[in-house]
KOLKOLVO-880421 format. One record per residue (C-alpha): residue number from 1; x, y, z; residue in one letter. Coordinates in steps of 0.25 Angstrom, whole numbers, plus 5000, padded with zeros to 4 digits. Example, Ala and Ser with C-alpha at 12.3 -4.5 7.8 and 13.67 -1.06 7.14 Angstrom:
<recs>
+-----+------+-------+------+---------+
! num ! east ! north !   up ! residuo !
+-----+------+-------+------+---------+
!   1 ! 5049 !  4982 ! 5031 !       a !
!   2 ! 5055 !  4996 ! 5029 !       s !
+-----+------+-------+------+---------+
</recs>
This chain:
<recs>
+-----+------+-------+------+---------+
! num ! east ! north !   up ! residuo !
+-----+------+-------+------+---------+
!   1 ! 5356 !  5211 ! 5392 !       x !
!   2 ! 5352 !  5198 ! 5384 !       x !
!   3 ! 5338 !  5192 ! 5386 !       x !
!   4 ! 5338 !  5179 ! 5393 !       x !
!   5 ! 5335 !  5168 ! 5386 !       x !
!   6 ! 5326 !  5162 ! 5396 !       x !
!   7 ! 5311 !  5165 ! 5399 !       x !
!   8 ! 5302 !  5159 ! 5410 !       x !
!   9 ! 5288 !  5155 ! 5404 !       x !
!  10 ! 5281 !  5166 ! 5411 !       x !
!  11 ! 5287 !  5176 ! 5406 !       x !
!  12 ! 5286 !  5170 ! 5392 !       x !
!  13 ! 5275 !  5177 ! 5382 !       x !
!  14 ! 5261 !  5169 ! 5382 !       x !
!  15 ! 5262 !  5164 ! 5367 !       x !
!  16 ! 5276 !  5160 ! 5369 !       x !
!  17 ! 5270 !  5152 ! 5383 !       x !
!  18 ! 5261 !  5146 ! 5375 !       x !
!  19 ! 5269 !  5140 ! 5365 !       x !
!  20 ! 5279 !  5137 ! 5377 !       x !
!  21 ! 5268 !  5129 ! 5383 !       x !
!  22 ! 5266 !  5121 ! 5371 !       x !
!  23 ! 5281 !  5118 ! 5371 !       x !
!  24 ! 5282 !  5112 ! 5384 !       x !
!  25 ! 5268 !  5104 ! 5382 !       x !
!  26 ! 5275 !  5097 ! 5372 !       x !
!  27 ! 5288 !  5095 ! 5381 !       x !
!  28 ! 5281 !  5089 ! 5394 !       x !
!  29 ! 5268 !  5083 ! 5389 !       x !
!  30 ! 5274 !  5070 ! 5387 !       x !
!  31 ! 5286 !  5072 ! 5397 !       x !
!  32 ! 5273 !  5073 ! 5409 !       x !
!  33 ! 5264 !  5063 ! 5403 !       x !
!  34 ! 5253 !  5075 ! 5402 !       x !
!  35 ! 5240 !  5073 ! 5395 !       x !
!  36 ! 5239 !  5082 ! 5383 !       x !
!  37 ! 5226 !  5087 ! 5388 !       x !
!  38 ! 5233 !  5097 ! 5399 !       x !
!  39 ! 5229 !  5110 ! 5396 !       x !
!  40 ! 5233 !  5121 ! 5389 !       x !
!  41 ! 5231 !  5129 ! 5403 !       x !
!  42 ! 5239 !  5119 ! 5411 !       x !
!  43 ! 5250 !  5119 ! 5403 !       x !
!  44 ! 5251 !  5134 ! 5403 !       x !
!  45 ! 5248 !  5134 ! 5417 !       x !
!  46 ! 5260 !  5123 ! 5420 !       x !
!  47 ! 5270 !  5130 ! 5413 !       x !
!  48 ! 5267 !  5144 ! 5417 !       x !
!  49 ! 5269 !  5137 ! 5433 !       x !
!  50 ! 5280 !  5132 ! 5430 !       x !
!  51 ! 5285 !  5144 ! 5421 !       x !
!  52 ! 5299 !  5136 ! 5414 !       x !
!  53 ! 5310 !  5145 ! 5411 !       x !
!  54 ! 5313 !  5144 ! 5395 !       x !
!  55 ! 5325 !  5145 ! 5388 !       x !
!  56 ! 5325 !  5153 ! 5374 !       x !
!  57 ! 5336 !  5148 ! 5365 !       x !
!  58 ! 5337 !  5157 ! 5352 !       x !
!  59 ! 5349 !  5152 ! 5346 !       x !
!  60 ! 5348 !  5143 ! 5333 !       x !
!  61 ! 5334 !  5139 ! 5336 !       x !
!  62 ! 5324 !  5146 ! 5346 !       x !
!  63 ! 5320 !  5138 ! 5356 !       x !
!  64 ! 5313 !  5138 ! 5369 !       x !
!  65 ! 5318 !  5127 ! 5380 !       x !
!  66 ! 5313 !  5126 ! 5394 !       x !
!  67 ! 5325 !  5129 ! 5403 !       x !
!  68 ! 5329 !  5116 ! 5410 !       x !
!  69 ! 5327 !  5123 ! 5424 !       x !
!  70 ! 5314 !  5124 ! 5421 !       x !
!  71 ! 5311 !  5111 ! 5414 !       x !
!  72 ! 5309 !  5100 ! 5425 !       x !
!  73 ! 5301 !  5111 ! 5433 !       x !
!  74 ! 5292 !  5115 ! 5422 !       x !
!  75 ! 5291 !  5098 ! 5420 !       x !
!  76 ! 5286 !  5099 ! 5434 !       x !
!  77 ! 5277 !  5108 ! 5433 !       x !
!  78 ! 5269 !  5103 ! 5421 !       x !
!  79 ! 5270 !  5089 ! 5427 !       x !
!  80 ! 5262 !  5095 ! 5439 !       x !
!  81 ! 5253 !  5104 ! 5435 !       x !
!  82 ! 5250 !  5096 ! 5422 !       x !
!  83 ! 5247 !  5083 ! 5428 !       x !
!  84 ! 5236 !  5090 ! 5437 !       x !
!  85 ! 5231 !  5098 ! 5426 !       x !
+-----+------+-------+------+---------+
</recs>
């Protein structure tokens, strides 16, 4: 049976979550207009609440991409729980 290739956030290794995290940062800080002085915490906090489904590609490059289906729910979440943060 082949391994899938996509992985929730959660069930992601915590190094790998981190640099995930970092990732997505990048991506939505200026997409939600966020002050770069949310936290660390927050972000991880954010993210693992909304827990985005990624897909792995292995083929000529590796690559991590959030699955569309999670994308606008992920967008959502960080655009709540950040703006509060």
């Amino acid at each position: 049976m082949a391994a899938s290739p996509y992985r929730r956030f959660s069930s992601i290794c915590p190094t790998v979550q981190k640099l995930v995290i970092r990732l997505i940062q990048e991506e939505f800080t200026p997409l939600l207009s966020l002050s770069a002085d949310v936290s660390e915490a927050a972000w991880a906090r954010a993210v693992a609440l909304a827990d985005p489904t990624f897909l792995y590609c292995t083929a000529a490059e590796p690559a991590i991409r959030i699955c569309p289906e999670s994308y606008q729910q992920l967008q959502a979440v960080l655009q709540r729980e950040l703006t509060r943060a």
